[in-house]
C-alpha positions in Angstrom: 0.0 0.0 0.0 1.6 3.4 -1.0 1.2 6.4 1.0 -1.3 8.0 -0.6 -3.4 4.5 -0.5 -2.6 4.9 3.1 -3.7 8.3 3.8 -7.0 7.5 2.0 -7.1 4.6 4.1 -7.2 6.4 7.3 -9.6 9.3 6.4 -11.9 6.1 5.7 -11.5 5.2 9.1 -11.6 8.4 10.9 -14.8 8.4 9.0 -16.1 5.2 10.3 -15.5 6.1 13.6 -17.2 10.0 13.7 -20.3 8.1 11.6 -20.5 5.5 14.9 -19.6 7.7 17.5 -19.3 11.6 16.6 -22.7 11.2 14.7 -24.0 15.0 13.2 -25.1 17.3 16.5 -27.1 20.5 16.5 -25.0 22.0 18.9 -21.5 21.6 18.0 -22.4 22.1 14.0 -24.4 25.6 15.0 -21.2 26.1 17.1 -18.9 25.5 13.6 -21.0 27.4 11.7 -21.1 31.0 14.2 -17.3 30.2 14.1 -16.6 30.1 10.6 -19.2 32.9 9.8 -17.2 35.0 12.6 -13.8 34.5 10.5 -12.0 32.4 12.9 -9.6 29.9 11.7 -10.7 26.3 11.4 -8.3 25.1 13.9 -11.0 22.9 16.1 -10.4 19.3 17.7 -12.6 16.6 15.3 -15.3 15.6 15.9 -14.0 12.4 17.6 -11.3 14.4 19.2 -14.1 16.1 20.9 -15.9 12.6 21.9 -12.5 11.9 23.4 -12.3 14.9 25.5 -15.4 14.2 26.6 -14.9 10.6 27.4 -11.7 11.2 29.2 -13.4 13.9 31.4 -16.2 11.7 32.1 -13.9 8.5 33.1 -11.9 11.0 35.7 -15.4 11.8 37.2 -14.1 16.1 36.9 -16.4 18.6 38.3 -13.6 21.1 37.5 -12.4 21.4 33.8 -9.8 24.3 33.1 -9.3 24.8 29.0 -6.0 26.7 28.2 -7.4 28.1 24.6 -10.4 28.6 23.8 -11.9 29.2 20.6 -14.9 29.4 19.2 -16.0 26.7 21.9 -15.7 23.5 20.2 -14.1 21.4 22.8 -15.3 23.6 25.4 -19.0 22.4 24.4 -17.2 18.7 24.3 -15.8 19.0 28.0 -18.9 20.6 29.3 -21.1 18.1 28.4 -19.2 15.5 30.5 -19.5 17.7 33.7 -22.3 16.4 36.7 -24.8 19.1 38.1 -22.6 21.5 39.8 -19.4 21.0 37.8 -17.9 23.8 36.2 -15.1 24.8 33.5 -12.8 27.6 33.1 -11.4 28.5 29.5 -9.0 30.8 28.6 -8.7 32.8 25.3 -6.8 35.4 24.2 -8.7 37.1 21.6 -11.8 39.0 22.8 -13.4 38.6 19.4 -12.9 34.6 19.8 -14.4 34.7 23.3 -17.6 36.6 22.1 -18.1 33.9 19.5 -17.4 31.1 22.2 -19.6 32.7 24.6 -22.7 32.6 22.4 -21.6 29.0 21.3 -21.4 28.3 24.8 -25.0 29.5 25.6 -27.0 28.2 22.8 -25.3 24.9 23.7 -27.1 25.4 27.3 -23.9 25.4 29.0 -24.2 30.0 30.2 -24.0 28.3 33.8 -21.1 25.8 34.0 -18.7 27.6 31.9 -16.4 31.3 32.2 -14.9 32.3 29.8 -12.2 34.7 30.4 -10.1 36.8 28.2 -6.5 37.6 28.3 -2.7 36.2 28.1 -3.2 32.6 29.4 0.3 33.1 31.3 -0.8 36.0 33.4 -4.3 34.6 34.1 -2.9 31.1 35.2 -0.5 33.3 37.5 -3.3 35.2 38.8 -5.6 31.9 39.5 -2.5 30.0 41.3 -2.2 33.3 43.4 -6.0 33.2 44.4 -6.3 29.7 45.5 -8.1 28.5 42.5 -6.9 25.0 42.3 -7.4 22.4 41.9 -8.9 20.7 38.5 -9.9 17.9 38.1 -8.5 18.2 34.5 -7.1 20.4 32.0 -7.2 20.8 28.2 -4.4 22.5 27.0 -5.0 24.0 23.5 -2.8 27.2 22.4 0.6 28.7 21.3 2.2 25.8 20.9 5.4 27.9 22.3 4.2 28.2 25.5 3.4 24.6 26.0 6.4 24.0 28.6 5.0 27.0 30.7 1.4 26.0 30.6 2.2 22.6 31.8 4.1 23.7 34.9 0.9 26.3 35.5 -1.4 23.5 35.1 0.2 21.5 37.4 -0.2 24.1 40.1 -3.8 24.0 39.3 -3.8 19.9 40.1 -3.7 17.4 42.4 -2.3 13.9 42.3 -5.0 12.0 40.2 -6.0 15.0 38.0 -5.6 14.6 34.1 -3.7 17.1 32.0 -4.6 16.7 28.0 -2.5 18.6 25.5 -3.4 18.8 21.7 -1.5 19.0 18.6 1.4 16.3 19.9 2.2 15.0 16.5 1.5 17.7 14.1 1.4 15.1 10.8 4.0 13.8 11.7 6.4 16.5 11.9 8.0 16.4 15.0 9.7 13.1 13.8 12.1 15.4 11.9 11.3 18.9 13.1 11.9 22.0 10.3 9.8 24.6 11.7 9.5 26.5 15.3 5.7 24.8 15.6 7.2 21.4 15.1 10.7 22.1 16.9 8.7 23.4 20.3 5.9 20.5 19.9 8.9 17.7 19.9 11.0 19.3 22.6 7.7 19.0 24.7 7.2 15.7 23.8 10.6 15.0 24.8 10.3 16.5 28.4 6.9 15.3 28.8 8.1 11.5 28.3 10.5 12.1 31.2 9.1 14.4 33.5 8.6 12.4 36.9 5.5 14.3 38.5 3.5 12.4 35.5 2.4 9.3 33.6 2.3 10.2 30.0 1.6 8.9 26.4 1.5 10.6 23.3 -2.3 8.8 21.1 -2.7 9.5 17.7 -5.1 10.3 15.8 -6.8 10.9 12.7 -7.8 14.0 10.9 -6.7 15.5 7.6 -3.6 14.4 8.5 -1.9 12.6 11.4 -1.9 14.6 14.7 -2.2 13.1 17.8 -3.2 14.0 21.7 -0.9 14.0 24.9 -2.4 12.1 27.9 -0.8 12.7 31.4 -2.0 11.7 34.7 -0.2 14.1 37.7 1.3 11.8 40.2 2.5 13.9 42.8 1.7 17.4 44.4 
């Protein structure tokens, strides 16, 4: 099988598995559709992706979700869902504009009372909630600047406790981090790196499907 035979091969699949599991939703395509009518990039989780984030949040039992880039709301819709009566999520977003969009995604989704939505450089608002006790989730999506992964991590284990999950997207980036070229993929496999060795967690890099290869990063926090 050549690669392109491949490559067909897997959208197939992914396919398959959204048609079982991921099946069309009012919500989430209403959600897609104020994004892209907005302008903002198309730069969402899949649709299985999503089901993921919401299974994983539902198997740790979190009544505290904390999303490190926000969107138009996608995954925030995703991780919301899996939350019990009286759970709640905080996401982050940078861009005012994007956080208007999520906001009204969030509401028509019927999620206005579990999720906050707050605007401004994720740094400085993870700073401000270690200083004010917020901690700790339960579990934490981290979906930004791919840059700033190192320092998000070491914020969102300050917002944890042994137990908690911390899920970072984007891990394999089609594949590029094998032989890194660009910053993206160079930052995204130095991560990797320090995420396979870094002793406060259990790790494994999933992955998955989409156009193209990408993959998740699954970590449990083992210590305090």
């Amino acid at each position: 099988m050549n690669r392109d035979d491949t490559r067909d091969l897997l959208i197939e699949i992914d396919s398959y598995v959204e048609g079982l599991f991921a099946p069309p939703d009012p919500a989430l395509e209403a959600a897609l559709r104020r994004s892209r009518e907005a302008g903002l990039p198309e730069i969402n989780v899949s649709p299985n992706e999503g089901k993921l984030l919401q299974l994983l949040a539902e198997t740790a039992g979190a009544r505290r979700i904390l999303e490190i880039g926000t969107l138009g709301g996608y995954s925030t819709i995703h991780l919301a869902r899996a939350l019990p009566e009286g759970g709640s999520l905080v996401s982050l977003e940078l861009d005012e504009r994007y956080a208007g969009v999520a906001r009204e995604n969030i509401r028509e989704a019927g999620f206005v009372d579990r999720v906050e939505v707050r605007v401004g450089d994720a740094k400085t608002l993870l700073a401000r909630m270690v200083e004010d006790g917020e901690g700790a989730f339960d579990l934490t999506f981290i979906d930004a600047d791919k840059g700033g992964y190192p320092e998000y991590l070491e914020w969102a284990l300050r917002l944890s406790r042994p137990g908690s999950l911390i899920l970072v997207d984007n891990a394999i980036r089609g594949g590029s981090v094998l032989d890194p070229e660009d910053e993206s993929a160079r930052a995204t496999h130095d991560f990797n790196e320090a995420l396979a060795k870094d002793p406060r967690l259990s790790a494994l890099v999933l992955p998955l499907i989409r156009e193209r290869i990408d993959g998740i990063a699954i970590a449990r926090v083992l210590v305090d």
